[in-house]
C-alpha positions in Angstrom: -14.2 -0.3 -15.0 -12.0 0.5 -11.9 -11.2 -2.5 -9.5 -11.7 -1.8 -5.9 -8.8 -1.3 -3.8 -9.4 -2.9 -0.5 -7.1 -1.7 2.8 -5.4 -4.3 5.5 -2.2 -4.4 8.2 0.1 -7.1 8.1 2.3 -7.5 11.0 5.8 -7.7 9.6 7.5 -8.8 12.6 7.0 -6.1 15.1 5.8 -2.9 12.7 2.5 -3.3 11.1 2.1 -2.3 7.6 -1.1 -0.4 6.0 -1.3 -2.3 2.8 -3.9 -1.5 -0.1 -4.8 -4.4 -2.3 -6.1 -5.0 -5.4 -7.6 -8.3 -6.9 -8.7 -11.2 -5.2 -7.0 -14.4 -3.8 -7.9 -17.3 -5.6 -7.4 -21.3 -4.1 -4.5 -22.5 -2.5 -1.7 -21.3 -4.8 -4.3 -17.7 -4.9 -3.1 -15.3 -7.7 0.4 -14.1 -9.1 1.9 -11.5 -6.5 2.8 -8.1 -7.9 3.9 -6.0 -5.1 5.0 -2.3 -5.5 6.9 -0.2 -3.2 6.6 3.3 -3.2 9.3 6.5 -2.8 10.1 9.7 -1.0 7.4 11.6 -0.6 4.7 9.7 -1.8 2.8 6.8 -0.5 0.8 3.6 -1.5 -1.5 5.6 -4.0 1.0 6.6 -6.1 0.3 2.5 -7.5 -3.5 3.1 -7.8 -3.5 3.0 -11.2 -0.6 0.2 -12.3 -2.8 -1.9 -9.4 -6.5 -1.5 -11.3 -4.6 -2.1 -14.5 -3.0 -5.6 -13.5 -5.4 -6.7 -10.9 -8.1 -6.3 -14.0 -5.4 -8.9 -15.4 -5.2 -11.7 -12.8 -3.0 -10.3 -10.8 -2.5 -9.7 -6.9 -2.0 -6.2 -6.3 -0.2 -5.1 -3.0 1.0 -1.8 -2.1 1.9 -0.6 1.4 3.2 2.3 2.9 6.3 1.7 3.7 7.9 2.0 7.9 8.1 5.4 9.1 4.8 6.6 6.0 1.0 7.3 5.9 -1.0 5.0 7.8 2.0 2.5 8.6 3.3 2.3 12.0 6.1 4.8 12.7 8.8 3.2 14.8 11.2 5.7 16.9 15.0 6.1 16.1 16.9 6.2 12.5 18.6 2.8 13.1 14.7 1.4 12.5 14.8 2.4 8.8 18.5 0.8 8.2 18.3 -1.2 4.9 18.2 -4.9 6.7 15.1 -3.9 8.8 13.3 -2.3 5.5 14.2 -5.8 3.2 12.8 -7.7 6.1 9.3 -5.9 5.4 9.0 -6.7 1.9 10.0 -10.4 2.5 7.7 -10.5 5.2 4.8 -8.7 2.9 5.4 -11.0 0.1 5.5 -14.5 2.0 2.2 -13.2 3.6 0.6 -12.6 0.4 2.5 -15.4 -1.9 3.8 -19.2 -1.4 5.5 -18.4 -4.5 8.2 -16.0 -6.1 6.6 -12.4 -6.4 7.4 -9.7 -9.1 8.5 -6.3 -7.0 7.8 -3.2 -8.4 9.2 0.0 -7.2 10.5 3.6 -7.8 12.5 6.0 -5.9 13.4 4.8 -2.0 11.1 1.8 -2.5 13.5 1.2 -5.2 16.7 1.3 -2.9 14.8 -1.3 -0.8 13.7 -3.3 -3.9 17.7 -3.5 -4.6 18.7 -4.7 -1.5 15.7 -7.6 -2.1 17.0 -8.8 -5.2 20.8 -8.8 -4.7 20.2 -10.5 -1.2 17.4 -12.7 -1.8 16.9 -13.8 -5.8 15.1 -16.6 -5.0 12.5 -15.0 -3.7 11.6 -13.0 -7.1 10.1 -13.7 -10.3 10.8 -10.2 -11.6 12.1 -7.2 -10.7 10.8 -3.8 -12.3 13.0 -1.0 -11.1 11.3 3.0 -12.1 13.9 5.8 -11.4 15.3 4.1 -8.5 19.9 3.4 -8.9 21.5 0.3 -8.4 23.4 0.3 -5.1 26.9 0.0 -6.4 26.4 2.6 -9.5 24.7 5.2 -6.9 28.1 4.9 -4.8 30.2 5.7 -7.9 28.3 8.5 -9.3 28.2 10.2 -5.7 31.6 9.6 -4.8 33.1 10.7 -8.3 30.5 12.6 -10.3 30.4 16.6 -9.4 27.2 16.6 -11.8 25.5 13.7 -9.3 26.9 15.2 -6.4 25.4 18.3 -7.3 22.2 17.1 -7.9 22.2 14.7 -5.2 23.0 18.0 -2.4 19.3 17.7 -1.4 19.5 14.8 0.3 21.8 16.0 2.9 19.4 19.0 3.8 17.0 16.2 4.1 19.3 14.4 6.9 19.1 17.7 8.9 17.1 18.1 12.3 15.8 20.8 10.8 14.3 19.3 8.1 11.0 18.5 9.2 10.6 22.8 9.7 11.5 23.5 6.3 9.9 20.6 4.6 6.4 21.9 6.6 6.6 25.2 6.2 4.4 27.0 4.8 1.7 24.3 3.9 4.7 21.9 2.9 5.1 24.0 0.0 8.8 22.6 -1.3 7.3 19.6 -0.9 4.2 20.5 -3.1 6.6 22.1 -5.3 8.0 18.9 -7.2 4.1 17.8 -7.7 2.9 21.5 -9.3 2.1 19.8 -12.3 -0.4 16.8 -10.6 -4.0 17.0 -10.1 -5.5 18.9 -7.2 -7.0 16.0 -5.3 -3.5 14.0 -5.5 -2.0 17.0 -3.9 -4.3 17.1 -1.3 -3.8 13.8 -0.5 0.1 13.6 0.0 -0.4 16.8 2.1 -3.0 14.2 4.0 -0.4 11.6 4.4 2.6 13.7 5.3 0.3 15.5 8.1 0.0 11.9 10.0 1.7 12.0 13.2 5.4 10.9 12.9 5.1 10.8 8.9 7.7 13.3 7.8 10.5 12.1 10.4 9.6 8.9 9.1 10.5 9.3 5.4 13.5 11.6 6.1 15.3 8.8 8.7 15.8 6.8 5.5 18.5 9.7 4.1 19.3 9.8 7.8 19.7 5.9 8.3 21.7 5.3 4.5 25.7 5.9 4.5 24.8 7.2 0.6 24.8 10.7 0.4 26.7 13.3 -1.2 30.5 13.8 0.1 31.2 17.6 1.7 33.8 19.2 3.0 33.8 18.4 6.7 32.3 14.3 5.2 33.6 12.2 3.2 30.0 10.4 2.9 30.6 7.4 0.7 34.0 7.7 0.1 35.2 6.3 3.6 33.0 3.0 1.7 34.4 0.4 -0.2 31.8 -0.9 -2.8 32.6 -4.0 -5.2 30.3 -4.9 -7.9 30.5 -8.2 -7.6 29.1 -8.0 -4.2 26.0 -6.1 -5.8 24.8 -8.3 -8.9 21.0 -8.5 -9.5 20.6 -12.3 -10.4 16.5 -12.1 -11.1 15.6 -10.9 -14.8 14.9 -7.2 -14.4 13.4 -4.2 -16.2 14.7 -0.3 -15.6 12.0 2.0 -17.1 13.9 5.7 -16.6 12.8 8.9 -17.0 15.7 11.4 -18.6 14.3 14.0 -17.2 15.5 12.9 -13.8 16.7 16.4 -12.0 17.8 14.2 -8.5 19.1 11.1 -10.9 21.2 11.8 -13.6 21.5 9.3 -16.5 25.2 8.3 -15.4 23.4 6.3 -13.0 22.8 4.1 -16.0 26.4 3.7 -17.4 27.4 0.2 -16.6 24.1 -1.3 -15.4 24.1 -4.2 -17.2 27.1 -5.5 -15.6 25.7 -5.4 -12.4 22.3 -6.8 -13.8 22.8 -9.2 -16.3 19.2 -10.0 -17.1 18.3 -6.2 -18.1 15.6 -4.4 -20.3 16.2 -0.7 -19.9 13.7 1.3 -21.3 14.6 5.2 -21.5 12.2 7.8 -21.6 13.6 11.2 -23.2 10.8 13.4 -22.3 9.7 11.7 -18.7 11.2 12.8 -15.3 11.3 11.0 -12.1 8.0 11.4 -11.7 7.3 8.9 -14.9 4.1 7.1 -12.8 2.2 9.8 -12.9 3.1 11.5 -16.0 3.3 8.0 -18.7 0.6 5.6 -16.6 -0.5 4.2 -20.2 3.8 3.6 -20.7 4.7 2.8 -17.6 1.8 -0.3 -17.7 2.2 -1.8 -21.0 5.8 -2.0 -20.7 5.6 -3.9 -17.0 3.1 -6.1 -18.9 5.3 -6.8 -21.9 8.2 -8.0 -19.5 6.0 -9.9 -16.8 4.4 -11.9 -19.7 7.8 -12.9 -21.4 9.5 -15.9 -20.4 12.8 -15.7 -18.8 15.2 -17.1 -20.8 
């Protein structure tokens, strides 16, 4: 049996947020918050699943679209989708829907954002579950160093374009459709749905515009005029990595080292999952969250 999925706007400060939820609130304490943040190009509905399983399960289920996607308001410029201005949304979401620490759940961009949360604000978290999405610190050093991550990371600097709005379109947004060939036909229709909403496209692309991580090139030296420490990036809130191998955008050096920046880790590697692991290993990608939201930290 399916739980309904219920839609609201919270105002975060300034920018409302479309928000589907799952699960009801319950008395003054109301339920556990399990809030998931989704990536580039998706939005809130790539969760529908994870938020039936664990609202069936006594959780509260949130998922917005992020700034800048969907149905979420769209504000002008890139210096609205800096990092600061994103974390502010998810502390805002989860002190609307919690009194209490919240487990964050995100993949991809949402993932970044889900960083910045935890290394800034521990307190704030129970648990932090982290799908395809590299640590801050580990991103820098693979793209300032790595000609295989640099390499695979050359996209996002088309995306930074003024062009790329034209040549993500084109064509029915077919290079978009592209990475989702192997998804159902409704799910395609409804990204193509969400990305046609005014202002949606230049939305999700100011975050490559707004981040100083991208790939170096000749004429910029991207993050190699940056100076990252990892002790200025430590994750103090228990956390679980669930990685697909099969990453094309995110290579598996993006792992080497993570547990010294997160000291609390499970890492769970998935050999024949991409970064697209939500969709294509639901039943994995559930009963591992569950497994490490039901431990006790020690």
């Amino acid at each position: 049996m399916e739980t309904d999925i219920r839609h609201e706007t919270v105002d975060c400060g300034g920018v409302k947020l479309h928000c589907a939820v799952a699960g009801e609130m319950r008395g003054d304490a109301g339920r556990p918050l399990m809030l998931f943040l989704h990536g580039f190009p998706e939005f809130w509905a790539a969760w529908r699943g994870p938020m039936q399983h664990f609202a069936a399960r006594g959780w509260l289920c949130v998922a917005p679209d992020l700034r800048g996607y969907n149905l979420s308001d769209k504000p002008e410029g890139v210096d609205a989708y800096k990092a600061k201005h994103l974390m502010a949304d998810v502390l805002a979401l989860g002190a609307h829907y919690s009194k209490t620490k919240f487990v964050l759940v995100a993949h991809d961009w949402g993932g970044a954002v889900a960083w910045g949360v935890a290394i800034g604000h521990p307190r704030r978290l129970q648990k932090l579950v982290m799908i395809n999405s590299p640590h801050p610190y580990l991103f820098w050093r693979e793209l300032s160093n790595s000609p295989a991550q640099q390499k695979a990371s050359e996209y996002m600097n088309v995306f930074r374009l003024p062009k790329a709005e034209r040549v993500l379109s084109d064509n029915g947004y077919a290079r978009l459709l592209a990475a989702f060939a192997h998804l159902s036909p409704q799910w395609r229709a409804e990204l193509v749905q969400a990305w046609s909403q005014p202002g949606a496209l230049t939305g999700g692309l100011n975050y490559y515009r707004a981040s100083p991580l991208y790939p170096p090139t000749a004429d910029d030296p991207g993050p190699r005029k940056l100076e990252f420490k990892p002790e200025n990036f430590v994750v103090r809130v228990p956390t679980l990595v669930l990685w697909g191998e099969r990453d094309t955008a995110l290579l598996t050096g993006l792992l080497d080292g993570l547990g010294e920046c997160v000291p609390d880790l499970r890492l769970v590697r998935v050999p024949d999952a991409s970064h697209w692991i939500v969709h294509e290993k639901p039943e994995l990608v559930c009963r591992e969250i569950e497994a490490f939201v039901t431990r006790k930290s020690l």
